[in-house]
Structures are given as structure tokens and as C-alpha cells.
C-alpha positions in Angstrom: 4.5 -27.9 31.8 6.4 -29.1 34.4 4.0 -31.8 36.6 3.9 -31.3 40.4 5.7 -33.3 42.8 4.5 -35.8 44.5 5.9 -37.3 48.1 6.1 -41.0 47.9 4.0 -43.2 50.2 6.3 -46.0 51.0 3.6 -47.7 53.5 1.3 -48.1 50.5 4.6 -50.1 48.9 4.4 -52.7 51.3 3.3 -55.8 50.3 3.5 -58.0 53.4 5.6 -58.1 56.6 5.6 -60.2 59.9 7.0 -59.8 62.9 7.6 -61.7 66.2 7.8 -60.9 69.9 8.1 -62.1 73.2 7.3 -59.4 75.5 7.8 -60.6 79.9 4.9 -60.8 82.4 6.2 -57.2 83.4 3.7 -54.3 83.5 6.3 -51.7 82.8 6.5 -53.5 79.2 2.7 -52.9 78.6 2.8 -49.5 77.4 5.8 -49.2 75.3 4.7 -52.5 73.6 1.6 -51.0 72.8 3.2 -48.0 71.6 5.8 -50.3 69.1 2.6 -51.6 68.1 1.0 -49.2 66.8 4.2 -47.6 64.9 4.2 -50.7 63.1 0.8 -50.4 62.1 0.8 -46.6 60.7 4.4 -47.3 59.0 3.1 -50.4 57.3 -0.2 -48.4 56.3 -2.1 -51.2 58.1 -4.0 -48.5 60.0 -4.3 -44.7 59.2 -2.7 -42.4 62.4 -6.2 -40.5 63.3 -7.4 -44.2 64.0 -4.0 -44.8 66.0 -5.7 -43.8 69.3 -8.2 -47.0 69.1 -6.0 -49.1 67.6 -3.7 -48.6 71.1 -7.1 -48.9 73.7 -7.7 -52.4 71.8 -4.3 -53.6 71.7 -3.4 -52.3 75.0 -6.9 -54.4 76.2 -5.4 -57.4 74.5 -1.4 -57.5 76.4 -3.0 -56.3 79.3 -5.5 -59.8 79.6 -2.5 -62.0 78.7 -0.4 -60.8 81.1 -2.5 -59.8 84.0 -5.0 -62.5 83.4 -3.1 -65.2 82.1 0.8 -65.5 83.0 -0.3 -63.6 86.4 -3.5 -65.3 86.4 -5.7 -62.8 88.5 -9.1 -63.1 88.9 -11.4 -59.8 87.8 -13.1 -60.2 91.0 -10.2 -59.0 92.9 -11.6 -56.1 91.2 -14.9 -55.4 92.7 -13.1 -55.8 96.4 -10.6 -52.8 95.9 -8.3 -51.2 93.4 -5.7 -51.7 96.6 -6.4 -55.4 96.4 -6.0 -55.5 93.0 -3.2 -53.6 92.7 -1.5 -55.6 96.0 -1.7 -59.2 94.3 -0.5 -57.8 90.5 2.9 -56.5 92.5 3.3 -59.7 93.7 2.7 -61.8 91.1 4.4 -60.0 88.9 7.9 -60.8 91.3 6.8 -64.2 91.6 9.1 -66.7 89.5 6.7 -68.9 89.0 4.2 -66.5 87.1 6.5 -63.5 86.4 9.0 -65.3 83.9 6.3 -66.0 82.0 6.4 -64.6 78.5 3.0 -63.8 76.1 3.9 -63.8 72.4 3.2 -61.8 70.0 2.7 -62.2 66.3 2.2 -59.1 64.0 0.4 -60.1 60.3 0.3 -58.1 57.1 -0.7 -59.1 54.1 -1.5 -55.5 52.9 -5.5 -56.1 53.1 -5.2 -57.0 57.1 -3.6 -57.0 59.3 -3.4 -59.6 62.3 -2.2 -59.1 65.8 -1.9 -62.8 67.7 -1.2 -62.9 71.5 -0.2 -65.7 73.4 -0.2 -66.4 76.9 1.5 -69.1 78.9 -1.4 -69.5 81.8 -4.5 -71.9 82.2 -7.2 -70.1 79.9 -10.5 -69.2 80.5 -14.2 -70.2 79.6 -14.5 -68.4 76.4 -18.0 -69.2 75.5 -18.9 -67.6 79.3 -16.8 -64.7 79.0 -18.7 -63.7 75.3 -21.9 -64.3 76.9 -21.4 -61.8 79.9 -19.8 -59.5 77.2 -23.1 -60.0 75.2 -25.3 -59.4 78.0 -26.9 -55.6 78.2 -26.8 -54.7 81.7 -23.9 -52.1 82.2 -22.5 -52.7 85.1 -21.7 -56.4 84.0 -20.7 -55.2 80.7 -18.2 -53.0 82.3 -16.9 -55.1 85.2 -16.2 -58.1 83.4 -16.6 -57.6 79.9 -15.6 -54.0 79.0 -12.4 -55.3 77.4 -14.2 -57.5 74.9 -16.7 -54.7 73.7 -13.9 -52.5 73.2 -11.6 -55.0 71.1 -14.6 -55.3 69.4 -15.6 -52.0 68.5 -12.5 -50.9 67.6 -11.7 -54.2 65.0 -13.2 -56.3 62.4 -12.5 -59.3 64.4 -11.5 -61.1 67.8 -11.2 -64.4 67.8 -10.1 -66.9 70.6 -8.1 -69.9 70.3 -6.0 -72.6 72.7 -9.1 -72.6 75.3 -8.6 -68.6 75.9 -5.2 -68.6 75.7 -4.6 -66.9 72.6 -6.4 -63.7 70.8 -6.2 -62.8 67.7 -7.2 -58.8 66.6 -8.3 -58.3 62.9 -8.1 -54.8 61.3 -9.2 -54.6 57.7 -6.7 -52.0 55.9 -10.1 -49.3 54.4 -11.5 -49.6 58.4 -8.3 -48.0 59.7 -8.5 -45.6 57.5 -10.6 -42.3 59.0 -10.4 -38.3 58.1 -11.5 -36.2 61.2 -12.0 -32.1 61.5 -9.4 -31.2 64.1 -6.7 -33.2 66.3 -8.2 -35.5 69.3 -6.6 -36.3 71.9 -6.4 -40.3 73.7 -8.1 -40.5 76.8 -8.6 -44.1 77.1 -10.4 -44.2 80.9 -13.7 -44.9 82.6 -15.9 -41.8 82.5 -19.6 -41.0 84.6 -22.3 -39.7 82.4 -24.8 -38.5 84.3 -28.7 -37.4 81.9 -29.8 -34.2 82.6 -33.6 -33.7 82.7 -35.6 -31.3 80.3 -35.6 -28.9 82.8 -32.2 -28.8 83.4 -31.3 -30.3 86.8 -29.4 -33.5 86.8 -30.9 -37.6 87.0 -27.9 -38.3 89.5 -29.7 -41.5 90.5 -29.7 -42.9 86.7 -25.6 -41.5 86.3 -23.8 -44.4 84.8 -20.3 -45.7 83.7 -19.2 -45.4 80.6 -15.3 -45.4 78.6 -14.1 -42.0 77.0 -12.2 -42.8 73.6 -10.8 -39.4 72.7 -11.1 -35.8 73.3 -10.7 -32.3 71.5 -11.4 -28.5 72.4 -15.0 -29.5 71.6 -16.1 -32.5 72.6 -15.7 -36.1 73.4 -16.4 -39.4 72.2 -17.2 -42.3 74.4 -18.5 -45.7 74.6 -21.6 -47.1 76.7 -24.0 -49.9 77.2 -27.2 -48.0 76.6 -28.7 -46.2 74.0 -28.9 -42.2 74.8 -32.0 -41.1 76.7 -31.1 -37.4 77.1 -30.0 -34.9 74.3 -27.9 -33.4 77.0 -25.1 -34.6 79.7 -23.0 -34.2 82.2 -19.4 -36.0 81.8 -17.7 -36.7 85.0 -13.7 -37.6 84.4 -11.8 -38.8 87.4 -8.5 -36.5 87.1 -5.8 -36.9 90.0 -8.3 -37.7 92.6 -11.2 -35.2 91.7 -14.3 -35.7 89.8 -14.9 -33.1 87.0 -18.3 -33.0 85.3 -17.9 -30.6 82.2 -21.4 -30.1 80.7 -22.2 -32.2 76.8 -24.6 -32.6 74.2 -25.2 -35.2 72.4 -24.3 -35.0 69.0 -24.7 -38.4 67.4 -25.7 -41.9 69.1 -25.1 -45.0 67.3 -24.4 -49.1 67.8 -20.8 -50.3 67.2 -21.5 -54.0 66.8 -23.2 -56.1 70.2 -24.5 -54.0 73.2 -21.8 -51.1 72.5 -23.2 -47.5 71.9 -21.0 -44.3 71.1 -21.7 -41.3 71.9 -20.2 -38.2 70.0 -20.8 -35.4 72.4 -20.4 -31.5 72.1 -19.3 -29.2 75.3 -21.4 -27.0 76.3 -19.7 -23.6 78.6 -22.5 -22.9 80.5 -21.5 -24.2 84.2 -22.3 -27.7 85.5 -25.2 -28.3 87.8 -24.0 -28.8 91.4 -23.4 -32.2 93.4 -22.1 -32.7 96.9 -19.0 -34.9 95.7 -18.7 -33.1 92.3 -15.7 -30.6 91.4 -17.6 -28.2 88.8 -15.8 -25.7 86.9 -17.8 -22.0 86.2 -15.5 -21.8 82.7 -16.1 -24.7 80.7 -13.5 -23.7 78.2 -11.0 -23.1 80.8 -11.2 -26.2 82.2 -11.2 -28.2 79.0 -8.0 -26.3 78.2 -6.7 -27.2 81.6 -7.6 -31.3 80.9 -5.8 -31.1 77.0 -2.6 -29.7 78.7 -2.5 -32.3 81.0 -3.4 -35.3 78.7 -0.8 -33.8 76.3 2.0 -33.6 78.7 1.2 -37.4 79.5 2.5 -37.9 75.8 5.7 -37.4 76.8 6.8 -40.7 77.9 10.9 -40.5 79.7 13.8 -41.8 78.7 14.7 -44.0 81.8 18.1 -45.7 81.9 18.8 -48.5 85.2 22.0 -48.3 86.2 21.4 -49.9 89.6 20.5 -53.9 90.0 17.3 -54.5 91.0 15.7 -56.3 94.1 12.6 -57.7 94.7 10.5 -55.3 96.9 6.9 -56.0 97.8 6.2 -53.9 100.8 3.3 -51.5 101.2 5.1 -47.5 100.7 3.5 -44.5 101.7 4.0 -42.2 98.7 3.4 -38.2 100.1 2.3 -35.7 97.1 2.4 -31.8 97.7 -1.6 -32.0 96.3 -2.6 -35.0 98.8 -2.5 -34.0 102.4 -2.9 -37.8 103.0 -0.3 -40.4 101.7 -1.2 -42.3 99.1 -0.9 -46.4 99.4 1.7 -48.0 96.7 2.3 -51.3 96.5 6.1 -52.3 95.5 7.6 -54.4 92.8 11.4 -54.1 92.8 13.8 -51.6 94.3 17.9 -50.4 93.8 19.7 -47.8 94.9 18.4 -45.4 92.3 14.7 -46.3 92.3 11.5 -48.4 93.2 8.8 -49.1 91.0 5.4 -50.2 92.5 1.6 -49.8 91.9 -1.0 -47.6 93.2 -4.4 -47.2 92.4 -3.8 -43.5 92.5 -2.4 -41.6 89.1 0.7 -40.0 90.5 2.1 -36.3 88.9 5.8 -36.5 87.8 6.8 -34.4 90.6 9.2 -34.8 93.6 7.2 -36.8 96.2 8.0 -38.4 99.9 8.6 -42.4 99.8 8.2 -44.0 103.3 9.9 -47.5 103.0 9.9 -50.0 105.6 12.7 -52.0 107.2 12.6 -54.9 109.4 14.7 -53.1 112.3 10.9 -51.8 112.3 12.1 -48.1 110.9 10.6 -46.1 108.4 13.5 -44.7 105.2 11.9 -41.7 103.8 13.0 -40.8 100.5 12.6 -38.2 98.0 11.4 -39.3 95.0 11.0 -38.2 91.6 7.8 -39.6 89.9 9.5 -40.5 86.0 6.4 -42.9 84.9 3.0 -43.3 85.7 1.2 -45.7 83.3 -2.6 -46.5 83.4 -2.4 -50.5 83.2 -6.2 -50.8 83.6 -8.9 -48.8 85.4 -7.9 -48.0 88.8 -4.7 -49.4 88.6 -1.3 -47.9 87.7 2.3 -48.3 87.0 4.8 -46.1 88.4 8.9 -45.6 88.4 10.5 -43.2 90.8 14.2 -42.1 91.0 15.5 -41.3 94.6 17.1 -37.4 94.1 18.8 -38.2 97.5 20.1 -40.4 100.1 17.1 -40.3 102.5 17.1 -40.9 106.3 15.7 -43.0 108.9 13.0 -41.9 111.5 
């Protein structure tokens, strides 16, 4: 008899590996760092590929502190004036010599039990003990303002640690935790959500809505994270999606603690249609527009190949970026610029679609230029990264 075949599982071969980095105080590096990251960890078996998704939130959590928050060293209260603000001081630090040569390190661990993910930043470090405590303490809009980060690290890990007075983190994953088996494919979402309770008798507690972070999402549900226990077997899940709120009806399917003041939710849709509310986009298909939300988070999978052939300039001007679904501009914030391209920040997601760039000059003219959207990364909530080509030589008005 002849005995079947078996494929070999080199990750469960390795014994051990380490590896160094030393990734620049750039937020175009964020996202494909992340994304080496995680390879590593699913070729190395340190973490099994359903559990990729949370793996990335925590890690991306973790290079986006030490960069934004350390080399760059902004404050999170630039926050809670505007995402404009915010997004306004991280272009300019980020072209600033002084912070933006700054480089965080980054040491990868693997002993084939754990694996060990150290970051190190080259800014002034923070009060570490205060920062726990506000991520300790159970009122939700503290939690997620200030200490959102730190719950989710923590949920997602057996361990974060801080050493060199804030300045370094170091992520624990035990190899069986990162191991999960799930019913059907999910789906990243990785942003801030509004859950809002709906009574008994089936019209919506908008005054008790509150925020909350989706994890993942499939044709049937969601799972998301919260500061509060559950207080309604049924939902309404409001998303943020290119500028409109969409609440797509849920029941809750299972509520549990993940370590501290965290709660997930695993949540059901329901199709009947959402209960109405004056700055609410509701959809009368549920399953369409579910289907609608997977095709768009899948094509954001799809991350392009950019190439710079042109040298870059340093280019911190407030642009004027004109969509075909805005019917006002949208407010960028700019980085660097060459003759093929700009990148800048926006606190608007932008479509990867030919768009209108107004550029100012100091002869006090306006350069309009079309502009094809190639990358549009979420750095943090409200805040994004984006690279543009030009498609053509523009003119002056």
C-alpha cells in the first residue's frame, strides 16, 4: 500500500531566525513595513495567516507610535483639534531634517515558541506609567483618543512591554495564540466604526451611539472591538466609507473581554433595512451593500508597483485635490514633489482615480494638474497617505 503524500511544512522546520531593520521617519514606509512584517511571521510559522490581519493592526499600531510619536514627536492632542491639523504638522515634520532622518529600529525574534517584535525610536519618550493608566481607564472616549493603540497591541498579543523611558516596545506573540481556524475568509478592515444599540422595540438609542474599532469583515458579519460590555442584542454599525456614513444593521453574536477594558463583539448582519437618521446613508439591501463594501476593501489589497524616476523636492503647501465624487475640493497637505508626482496627506481616503491638483506658486498662480491617485494608505484614523503621478503637463490659471 502505497502511503499518501504529504506536502512538507518548512515553517514548522525553523528553529530560530532574527532579523534587523532600520525603517526612516517616512509614512510611505509604514505600510509596506508592516506588510514585510507579517510575511516574516506566517513564513517562519510564528503566526498562522487567518490571524495575519491582527497581527498587521498591532504591528502597524506599534511603527506608527515610533514614528509619528517619537522621531516626529507629535502630540495626540493635535488630534482632538482637527484631522487637518494633524495631518498639516505630520507633512511637515516628516520633511523636517531635524526629525525626518530619524530612523526607528526594528528587531524581529524567533525562537520557534515566540516570537518578538522590538521597535525603537530615536525621540524623547513618554510617561509610560500615565499612558497605561489612561489605557486602563473605562471611559470610551479616553480609551479611544489616547489609548486605543495600547488596547489593541494588547488584545491582539501575549505581551507589550515598554523599555528606554517609552522609547522602545516590544510585541510578544506566543506561537499556539497565532494559531486560529475560522469558517469562511475575512476580510481586514482595521478603522474606527459607530455602533449605535437599538431598543427592544426597534428604533435606534442614537444619543448612547459610540465608537468602537472594526477588526475584520466577511459576507456575514463583523468583529470589532469596544470599551463597554454589550447592552443590546442588536445594532446598527456605522462605517465611514469615502466620506459617507453607512449603518448596515447587526446582531450580536458573542460578547466577551480580551484582557483590560477591551470587549469584542462578534456580530451577525441582519438584511432588513437600517432605521433612519438625518446624517446617516442607509442602504434598503443589506446584502447589496455589504457586497458593495467587500469589493472595495478587496481592491485596496492591491497595493502598486510605484517606481521614482524623478528627484524629489520638498513641498509643504496646502493642494486642493478635486475628485469626480466631491463637488468640493478636498484639503491635502504636501510632503515632497518632482516632475512625475507629489505625495501629501489628507484626512480624506482618496479613490485611485484621475483627480484635479491645484498647486500654488509664489508668482501667486494656481498649477492645476491632473493627477492619478496610485496610493492611499490609512496611517491612523483620520489621517492618510497618498502618492499621485501627474498624467500631464498641467497649466497655469
Amino acid at each position: 500500500m502505497i502511503s499518501e503524500l504529504q506536502t512538507p511544512s518548512l515553517p514548522a522546520a525553523i528553529a530560530a531566525e532574527q532579523t534587523y531593520l532600520h525603517i526612516p521617519s517616512q509614512p510611505e514606509w509604514i505600510a509596506p513595513t508592516v506588510e514585510y512584517l507579517k510575511d516574516k511571521a506566517i513564513l517562519c510559522g510564528a503566526c498562522h495567516e487567518s490571524r495575519a490581519s491582527k497581527l498587521m493592526l498591532a504591528l502597524h499600531e506599534a511603527l506608527t507610535n515610533s514614528i509619528v510619536h517619537g522621531n516626529l514627536e507629535l502630540s495626540s492632542d493635535l488630534k482632538e483639534q482637527s484631522d487637518n491639523v494633524f495631518a498639516e504638522a505630520l507633512a511637515a515634520r516628516s520633511v523636517d531634517p531635524h526629525y525626518g532622518t530619524r530612523t526607528v529600529e526594528v528587531r524581529i525574534d524567533y525562537d520557534g515558541k515566540y516570537c518578538r517584535w522590538t521597535f525603537t525610536d530615536q525621540g524623547k519618550g513618554f510617561d509610560v506609567e500615565r499612558a497605561l493608566k489612561r489605557a486602563a481607564n473605562p471611559d470610551p472616549e479616553t480609551l479611544l483618543s489616547s489609548g486605543r493603540g495600547i488596547l489593541l497591541m494588547r488584545s491582539f498579543l501575549d505581551e507589550v512591554r515598554y523599555e528606554a523611558g517609552g522609547r522602545r516596545v516590544v510585541l510578544t506573540l506566543a506561537r499556539p495564540s497565532g494559531e486560529e481556524k475560522r469558517c469562511g475568509p475575512r476580510l481586514p478592515v482595521q478603522r474606527p466604526v459607530r455602533v449605535a444599540p437599538v431598543r427592544a422595540d426597534g428604533t435606534v438609542d442614537w444619543e448612547a451611539a459610540y465608537e468602537g474599532v472594526a477588526q475584520n469583515l466577511s459576507p456575514e458579519g463583523m468583529g470589532l472591538l469596544q470599551a463597554r460590555l454589550a447592552t443590546s442584542e442588536r445594532i446598527l454599525i456605522g462605517l465611514d466609507w469615502e466620506g459617507q456614513m453607512l449603518y448596515v444593521p447587526a446582531e450580536v453574536r458573542h460578547c466577551q473581554t480580551r484582557g483590560g477594558e477591551v470587549v469584542e463583539l462578534g456580530c451577525r448582519f441582519q438584511v432588513a433595512s437600517a432605521a433612519s437618521h438625518p446624517s446617516a446613508t442607509t442602504s434598503a439591501n443589506g446584502d447589496h451593500a455589504i457586497d458593495t463594501l467587500l469589493e472595495q476593501l478587496h481592491g485596496q489589497t492591491a497595493r502598486p508597483d510605484e517606481r521614482r524616476v524623478h528627484p524629489r523636492a520638498v513641498f509643504t503647501a496646502r493642494i486642493r485635490i478635486q475628485t469626480t465624487s466631491n463637488s468640493e475640493p478636498i484639503i491635502g497637505f504636501g510632503r515632497d514633489l518632482s516632475k512625475g508626482g507629489i505625495s501629501f496627506l489628507t484626512s480624506t481616503p482618496l479613490p485611485r482615480e484621475d483627480v484635479m491638483v491645484s498647486l500654488p506658486q509664489q508668482d501667486q498662480t494656481t498649477l492645476r494638474m491632473t493627477a492619478r491617485i496610485v496610493r492611499c494608505n490609512q496611517l491612523m484614523a483620520g489621517i492618510y497617505d497618498v502618492g499621485a503621478q501627474f498624467v500631464d503637463e498641467g497649466d497655469s490659471v
